[in-house]
C-alpha positions in Angstrom: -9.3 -23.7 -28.5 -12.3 -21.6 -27.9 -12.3 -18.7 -24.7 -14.6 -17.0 -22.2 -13.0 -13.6 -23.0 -10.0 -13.0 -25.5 -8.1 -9.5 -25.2 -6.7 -8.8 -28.4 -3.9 -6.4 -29.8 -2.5 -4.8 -26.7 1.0 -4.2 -25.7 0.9 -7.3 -23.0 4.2 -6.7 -19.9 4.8 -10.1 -18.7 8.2 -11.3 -16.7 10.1 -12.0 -19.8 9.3 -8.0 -21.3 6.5 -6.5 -23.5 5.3 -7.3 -26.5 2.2 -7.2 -28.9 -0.2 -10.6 -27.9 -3.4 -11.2 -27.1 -4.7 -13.1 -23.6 -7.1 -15.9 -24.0 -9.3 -16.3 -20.3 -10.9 -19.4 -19.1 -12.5 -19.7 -16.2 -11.1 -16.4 -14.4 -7.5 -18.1 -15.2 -5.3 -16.9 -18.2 -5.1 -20.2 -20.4 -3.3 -18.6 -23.4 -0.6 -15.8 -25.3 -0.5 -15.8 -28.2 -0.7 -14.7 -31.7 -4.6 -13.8 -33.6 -6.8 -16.0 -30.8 -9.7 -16.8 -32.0 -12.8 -18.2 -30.5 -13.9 -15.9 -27.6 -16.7 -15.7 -26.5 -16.0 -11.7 -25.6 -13.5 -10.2 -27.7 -12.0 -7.0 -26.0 -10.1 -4.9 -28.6 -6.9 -3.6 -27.0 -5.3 -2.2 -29.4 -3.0 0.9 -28.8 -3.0 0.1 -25.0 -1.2 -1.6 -22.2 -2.1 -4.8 -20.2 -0.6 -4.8 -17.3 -1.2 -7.0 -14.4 -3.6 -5.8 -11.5 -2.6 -3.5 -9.2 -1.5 -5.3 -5.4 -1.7 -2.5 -3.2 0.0 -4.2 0.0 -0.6 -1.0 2.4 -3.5 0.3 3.2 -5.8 0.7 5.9 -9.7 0.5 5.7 -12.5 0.0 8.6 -9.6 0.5 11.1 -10.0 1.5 14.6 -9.0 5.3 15.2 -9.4 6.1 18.2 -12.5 7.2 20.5 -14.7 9.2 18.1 -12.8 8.9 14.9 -13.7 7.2 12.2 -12.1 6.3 8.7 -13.6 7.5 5.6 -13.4 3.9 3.4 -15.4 0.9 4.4 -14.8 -2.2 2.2 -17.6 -1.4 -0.4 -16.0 2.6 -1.2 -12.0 1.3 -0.6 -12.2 -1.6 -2.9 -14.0 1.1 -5.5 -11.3 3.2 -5.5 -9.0 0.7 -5.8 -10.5 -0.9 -9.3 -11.0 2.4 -10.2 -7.2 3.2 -9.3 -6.4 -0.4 -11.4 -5.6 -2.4 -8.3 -7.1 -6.1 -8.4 -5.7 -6.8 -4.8 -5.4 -5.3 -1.4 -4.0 -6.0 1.7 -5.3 -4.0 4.4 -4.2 -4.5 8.3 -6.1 -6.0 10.7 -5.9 -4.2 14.4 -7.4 -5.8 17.8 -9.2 -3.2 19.6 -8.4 -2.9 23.3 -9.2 -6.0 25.1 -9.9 -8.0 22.1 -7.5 -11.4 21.1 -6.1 -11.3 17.5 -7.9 -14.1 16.8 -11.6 -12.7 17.0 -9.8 -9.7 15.9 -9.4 -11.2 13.0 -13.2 -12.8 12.7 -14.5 -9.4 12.9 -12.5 -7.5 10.2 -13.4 -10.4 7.9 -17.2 -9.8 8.6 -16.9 -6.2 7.8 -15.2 -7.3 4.7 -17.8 -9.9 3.3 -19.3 -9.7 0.0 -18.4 -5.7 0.0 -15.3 -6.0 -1.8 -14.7 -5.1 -5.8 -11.1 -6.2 -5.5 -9.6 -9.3 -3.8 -8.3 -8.8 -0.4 -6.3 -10.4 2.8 -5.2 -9.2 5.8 -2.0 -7.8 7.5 -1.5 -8.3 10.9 -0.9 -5.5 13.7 0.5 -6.9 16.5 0.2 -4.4 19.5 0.1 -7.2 22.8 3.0 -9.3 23.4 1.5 -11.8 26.3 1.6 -15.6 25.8 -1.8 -16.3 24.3 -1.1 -13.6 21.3 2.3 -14.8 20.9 1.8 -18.6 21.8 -0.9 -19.6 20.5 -3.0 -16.7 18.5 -0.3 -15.4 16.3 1.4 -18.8 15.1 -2.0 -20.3 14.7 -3.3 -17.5 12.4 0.0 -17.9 10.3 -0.7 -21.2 9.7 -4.0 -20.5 8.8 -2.6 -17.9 6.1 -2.0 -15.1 7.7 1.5 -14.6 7.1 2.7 -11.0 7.4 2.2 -9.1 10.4 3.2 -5.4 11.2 4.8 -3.8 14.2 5.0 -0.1 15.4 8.1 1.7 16.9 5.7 4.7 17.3 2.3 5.9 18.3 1.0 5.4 22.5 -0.1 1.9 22.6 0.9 0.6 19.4 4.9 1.3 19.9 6.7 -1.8 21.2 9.6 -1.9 23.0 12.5 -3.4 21.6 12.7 -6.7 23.4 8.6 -7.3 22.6 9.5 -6.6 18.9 12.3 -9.4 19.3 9.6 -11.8 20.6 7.9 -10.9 17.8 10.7 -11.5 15.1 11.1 -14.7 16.8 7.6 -15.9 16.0 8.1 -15.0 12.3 11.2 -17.0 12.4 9.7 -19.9 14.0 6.5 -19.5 11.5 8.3 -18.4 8.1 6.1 -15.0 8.3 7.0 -11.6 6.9 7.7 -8.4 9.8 6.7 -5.4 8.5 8.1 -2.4 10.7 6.6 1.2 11.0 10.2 2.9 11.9 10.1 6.1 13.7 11.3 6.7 17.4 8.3 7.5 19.5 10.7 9.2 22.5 12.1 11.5 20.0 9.5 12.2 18.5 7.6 13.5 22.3 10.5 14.9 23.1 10.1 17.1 20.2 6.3 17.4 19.9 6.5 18.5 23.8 8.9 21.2 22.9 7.1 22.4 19.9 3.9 22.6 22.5 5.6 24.9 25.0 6.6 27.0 22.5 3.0 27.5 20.9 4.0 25.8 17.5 0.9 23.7 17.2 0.0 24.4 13.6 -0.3 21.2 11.0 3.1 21.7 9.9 4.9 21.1 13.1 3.7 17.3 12.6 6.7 17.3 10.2 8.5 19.5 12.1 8.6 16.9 15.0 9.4 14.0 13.3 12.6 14.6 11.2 14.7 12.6 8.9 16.4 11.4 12.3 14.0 10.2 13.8 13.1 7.7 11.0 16.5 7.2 10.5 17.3 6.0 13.6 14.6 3.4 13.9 15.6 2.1 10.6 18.7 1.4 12.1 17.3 -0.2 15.1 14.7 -2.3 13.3 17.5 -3.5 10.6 19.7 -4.7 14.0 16.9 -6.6 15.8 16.0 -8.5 12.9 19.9 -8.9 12.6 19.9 -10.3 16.5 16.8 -12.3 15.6 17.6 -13.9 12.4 14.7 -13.0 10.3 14.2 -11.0 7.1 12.1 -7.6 7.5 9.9 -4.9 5.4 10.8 -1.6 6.0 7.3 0.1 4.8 6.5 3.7 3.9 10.5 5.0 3.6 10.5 8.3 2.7 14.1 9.4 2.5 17.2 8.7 1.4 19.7 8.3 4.9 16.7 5.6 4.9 17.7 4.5 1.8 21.3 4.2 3.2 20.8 2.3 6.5 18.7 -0.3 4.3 21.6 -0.4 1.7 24.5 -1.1 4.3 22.2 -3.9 5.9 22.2 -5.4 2.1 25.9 -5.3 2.4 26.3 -6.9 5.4 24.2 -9.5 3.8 21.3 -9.0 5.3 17.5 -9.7 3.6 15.9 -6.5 4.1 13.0 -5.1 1.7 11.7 -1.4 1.3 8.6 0.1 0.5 8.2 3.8 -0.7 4.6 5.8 -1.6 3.4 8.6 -3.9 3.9 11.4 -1.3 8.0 10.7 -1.0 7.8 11.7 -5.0 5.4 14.3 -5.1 4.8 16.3 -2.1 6.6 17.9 0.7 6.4 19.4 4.2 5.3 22.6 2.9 2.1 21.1 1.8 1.4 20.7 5.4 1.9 24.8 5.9 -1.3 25.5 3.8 -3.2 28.7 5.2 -5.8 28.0 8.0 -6.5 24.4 8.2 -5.7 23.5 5.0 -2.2 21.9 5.8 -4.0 18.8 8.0 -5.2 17.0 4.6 -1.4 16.3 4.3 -0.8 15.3 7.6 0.4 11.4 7.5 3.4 9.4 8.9 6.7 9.5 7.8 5.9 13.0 6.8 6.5 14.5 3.2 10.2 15.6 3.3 11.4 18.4 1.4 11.5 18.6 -2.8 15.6 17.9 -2.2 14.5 14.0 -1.1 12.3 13.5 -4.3 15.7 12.4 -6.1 16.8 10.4 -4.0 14.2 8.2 -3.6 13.8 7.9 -7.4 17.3 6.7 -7.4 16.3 4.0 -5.2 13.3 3.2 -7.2 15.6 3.1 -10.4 18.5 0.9 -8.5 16.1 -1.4 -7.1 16.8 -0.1 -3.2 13.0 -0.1 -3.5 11.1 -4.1 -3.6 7.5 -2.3 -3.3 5.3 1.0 -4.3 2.5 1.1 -2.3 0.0 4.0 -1.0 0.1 3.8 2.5 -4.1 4.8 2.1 -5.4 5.7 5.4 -8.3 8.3 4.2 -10.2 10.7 6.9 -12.6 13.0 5.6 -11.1 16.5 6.4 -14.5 18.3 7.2 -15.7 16.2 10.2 -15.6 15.8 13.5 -14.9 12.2 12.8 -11.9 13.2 10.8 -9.7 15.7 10.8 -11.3 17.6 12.0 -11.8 16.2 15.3 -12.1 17.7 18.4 -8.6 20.2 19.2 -7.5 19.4 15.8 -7.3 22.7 14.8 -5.2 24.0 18.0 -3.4 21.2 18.3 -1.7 18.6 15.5 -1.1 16.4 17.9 -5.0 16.4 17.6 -5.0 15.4 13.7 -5.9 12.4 12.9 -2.9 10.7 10.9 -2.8 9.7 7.6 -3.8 10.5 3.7 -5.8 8.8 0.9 -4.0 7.4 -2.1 -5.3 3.9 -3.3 -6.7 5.1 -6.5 -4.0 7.7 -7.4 -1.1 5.3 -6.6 -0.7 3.5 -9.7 -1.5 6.5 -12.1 1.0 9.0 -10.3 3.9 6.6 -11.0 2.9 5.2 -14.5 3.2 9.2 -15.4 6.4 10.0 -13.0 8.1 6.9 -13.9 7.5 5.2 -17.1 6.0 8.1 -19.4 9.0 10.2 -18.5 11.4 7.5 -18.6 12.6 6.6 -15.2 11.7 3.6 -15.4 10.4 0.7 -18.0 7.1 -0.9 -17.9 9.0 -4.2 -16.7 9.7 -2.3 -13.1 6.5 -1.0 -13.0 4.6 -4.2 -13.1 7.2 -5.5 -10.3 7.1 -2.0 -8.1 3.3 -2.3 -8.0 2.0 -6.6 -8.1 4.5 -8.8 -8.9 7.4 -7.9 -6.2 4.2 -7.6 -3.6 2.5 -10.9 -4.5 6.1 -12.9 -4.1 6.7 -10.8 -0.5 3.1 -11.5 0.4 2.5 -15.5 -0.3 0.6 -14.5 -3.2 2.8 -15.5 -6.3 2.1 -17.3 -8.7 -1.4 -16.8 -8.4 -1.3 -13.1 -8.4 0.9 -10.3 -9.5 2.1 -11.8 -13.4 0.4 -11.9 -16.7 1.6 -15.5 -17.3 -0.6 -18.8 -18.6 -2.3 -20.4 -14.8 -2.3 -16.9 -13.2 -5.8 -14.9 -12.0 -6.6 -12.9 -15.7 -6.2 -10.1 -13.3 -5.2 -7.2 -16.1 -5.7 -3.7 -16.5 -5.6 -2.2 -19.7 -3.4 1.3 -19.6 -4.4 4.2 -22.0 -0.3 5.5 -22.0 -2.1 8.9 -23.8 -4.7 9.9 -21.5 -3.9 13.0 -19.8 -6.0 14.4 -16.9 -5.6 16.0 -14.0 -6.8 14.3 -10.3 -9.8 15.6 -9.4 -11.4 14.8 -6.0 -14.9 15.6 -7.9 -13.7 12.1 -10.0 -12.2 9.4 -7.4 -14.1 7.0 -5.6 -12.7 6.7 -2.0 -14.8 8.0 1.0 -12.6 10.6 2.1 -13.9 14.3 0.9 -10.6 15.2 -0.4 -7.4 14.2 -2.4 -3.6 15.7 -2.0 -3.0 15.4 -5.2 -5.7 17.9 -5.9 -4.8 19.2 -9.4 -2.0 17.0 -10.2 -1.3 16.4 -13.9 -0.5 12.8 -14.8 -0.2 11.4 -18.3 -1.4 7.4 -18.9 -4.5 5.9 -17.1 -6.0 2.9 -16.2 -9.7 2.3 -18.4 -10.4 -1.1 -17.8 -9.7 -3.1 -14.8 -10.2 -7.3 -15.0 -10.6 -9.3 -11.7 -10.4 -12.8 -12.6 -11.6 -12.1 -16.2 -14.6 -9.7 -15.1 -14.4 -6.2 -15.5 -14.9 -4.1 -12.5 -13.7 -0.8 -13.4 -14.8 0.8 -17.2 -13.8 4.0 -18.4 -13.0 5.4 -14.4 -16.5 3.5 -13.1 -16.8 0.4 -10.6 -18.6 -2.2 -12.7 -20.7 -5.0 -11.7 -21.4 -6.5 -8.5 -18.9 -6.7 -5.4 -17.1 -10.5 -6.1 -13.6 -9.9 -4.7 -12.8 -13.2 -2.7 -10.2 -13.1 0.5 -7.1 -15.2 -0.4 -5.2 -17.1 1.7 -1.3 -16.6 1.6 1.1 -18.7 1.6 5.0 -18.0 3.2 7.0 -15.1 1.4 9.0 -15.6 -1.4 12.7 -14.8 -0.7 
């Protein structure tokens, strides 16, 4: 049999383990592993390195409305970019209506911005912010039909939070429609009760965005999230969890025998509210929600990567540049972090932070990386068997790991549009060199590649 492209002599992680093979690619599709292929038309030599398959980075957020004046950092064209560079093949960003406009040409819009810009492939998240009949009745379920078949909902932020009986009309449209709920848990009343005290007692500094939203506060929407989804029958995504009494209120739900899945991100592992207490300004580039917890949570939430309390590592990438107006900082920022624009950038760093955490100091094996970062999100996400697996019919959507290459993240040597990384510094061990979309490289030694030819897929229902 001859092939487009053969890989040969890498360490290749499929379902089944990892082991020495090479990958035969025809027509974007892998058609073959096995042993000395021959016949390709482009013979990549692989040896000493890792394929893996592509990075599905199911959180982040790109071209998303901010708020008057503010403006994110990534388009589709610099996000995707970062995200080949970072080894990702997929993305699912969300898609938010602005005010007065109908999920459906919601939806029209944010795939305009996205056409022919994107290096990686890509489909949309929903954000579900209005409630009335024709969002509920007829926008939503025909959008899920169409493919659009996870949706998010907000327990915090002014006009994003829902109340508890809108979130159970929600749930009931996921039921009815076999769609995915993603919940962001945190309790918005809390969390102005305690921003309005920190206010009248002049603590208005970056690090009182931590401050005032505490472990609590998470953990009790957790709790509340996990028993409307009980009430409504459906499963649920708890995204961005970033401690362990988290952890705990999703692993009692599992006991009672409900379906519940968890998401955790790079900043739960590597940094903490002190970040946030920089001098001067400094501590806004950290500002994001759930914030970083303290150094004492870092374990815990390993444990649940390593127990498997965790379905998905994503990045939760929400980049502002720190030095503008635009970003953060934007008008009364810096007298006010109720002012700060909310959210970090990550998509590139993602996958490299936990290859180095994880695998190279032997928390956990390649297998559960491959699962923590595609596979487990392509099966949550209606993506599987297309996506997410290095297995003969799938995308020949591979990265190629050097586990040896050691460097240190370096804003001066990432790709997003944001002016700054949090990881400023950080040493990691094991990089992505080569990222494969389809059999096409996009990403070469740390550099986008090629022309922009990600596609936007169309999902089908979870995989439970």
């Amino acid at each position: 049999m001859s092939y487009k492209t053969v890989i040969k002599g890498a360490r290749v992680v499929t379902s089944s383990g990892a082991t020495e093979c090479d990958i035969g690619i025809n027509n974007g599709v892998i058609t073959t592993l096995g042993l000395d292929l021959k016949n390709g038309e482009n013979i990549i030599d692989a040896s000493g390195l890792i394929a893996l398959p592509g990075g599905i980075d199911s959180h982040v957020h790109i071209s998303q409305p901010s708020g008057p004046g503010i403006e994110m950092a990534d388009d589709f064209h610099s996000g995707t970019c970062s995200a080949a560079c970072g080894g990702n093949t997929t993305i699912l960003p969300f898609c938010l209506p602005e005010a007065n406009q109908s999920l459906r040409e919601a939806v029209k819009v944010y795939r305009n911005k996205a056409l022919d810009q994107c290096m990686t492939d890509v489909s949309f998240h929903l954000i579900i912010k209005d409630t009335d009949p024709v969002t509920l009745g007829q926008d939503l379920p025909a959008l899920i039909q169409a493919g659009y078949t996870s949706f998010k909902v907000f327990m915090t932020y002014a006009g994003l939070a829902l109340t508890d009986r809108q979130i159970l009309e929600v749930m009931s449209v996921a039921r009815e429609h076999n769609a995915m709920v993603m919940v962001h848990a945190e309790n918005e009343d809390a969390i102005n009760f305690l921003q309005d005290r920190a206010e009248r007692a002049g603590k208005t500094d970056p690090y009182h965005h931590a401050i005032t939203r505490p472990i609590p506060v998470e953990r009790e929407a957790t709790h509340r999230a996990i028993s409307l989804a009980e009430i409504a029958g459906v499963p649920l995504t708890i995204v961005h969890v970033s401690n362990g009494e988290v952890m705990q209120e999703i692993v009692r739900a599992r006991q009672r025998g409900l379906t519940v899945f968890a998401e955790t991100c790079p900043q739960y592992i590597t940094l903490t509210a002190n970040d946030l207490d920089k001098d001067g300004f400094d501590g806004a580039k950290y500002v994001c929600s759930p914030p970083p917890r303290t150094s004492e949570e870092w374990p815990k939430i390993w444990a649940g990567i390593e127990q498997r309390t965790f379905d998905l590592f994503s990045s939760d990438h929400c980049p502002f540049r720190f030095a503008s107006a635009a970003g953060k900082n934007a008008p009364g920022a810096r007298s006010n972090f109720r002012n700060i624009p909310n959210g970090i950038p990550g998509v590139e760093t993602r996958l490299p932070i936990l290859f180095s955490e994880g695998v190279v100091k032997g928390r956990i094996s390649l297998e559960r990386f491959a699962e923590l970062t595609a596979t487990n999100h392509a099966r949550l996400y209606g993506l599987y068997p297309r996506k997410g697996a290095i297995m003969v019919g799938a995308d020949a959507d591979i990265v190629l790991w050097d586990p040896d290459k050691s460097k240190q993240i370096a804003q001066a040597n990432l790709h997003h549009g944001s002016d700054y990384t949090p990881w400023e510094g950080f040493e990691v061990k094991g990089w992505p060199i080569r990222t494969m979309l389809r059999g096409v490289t996009t990403m070469l030694d740390g550099e986008p590649t090629g022309a922009p030819m990600g596609e936007y897929l169309i999902r089908r229902a979870p995989i439970i």
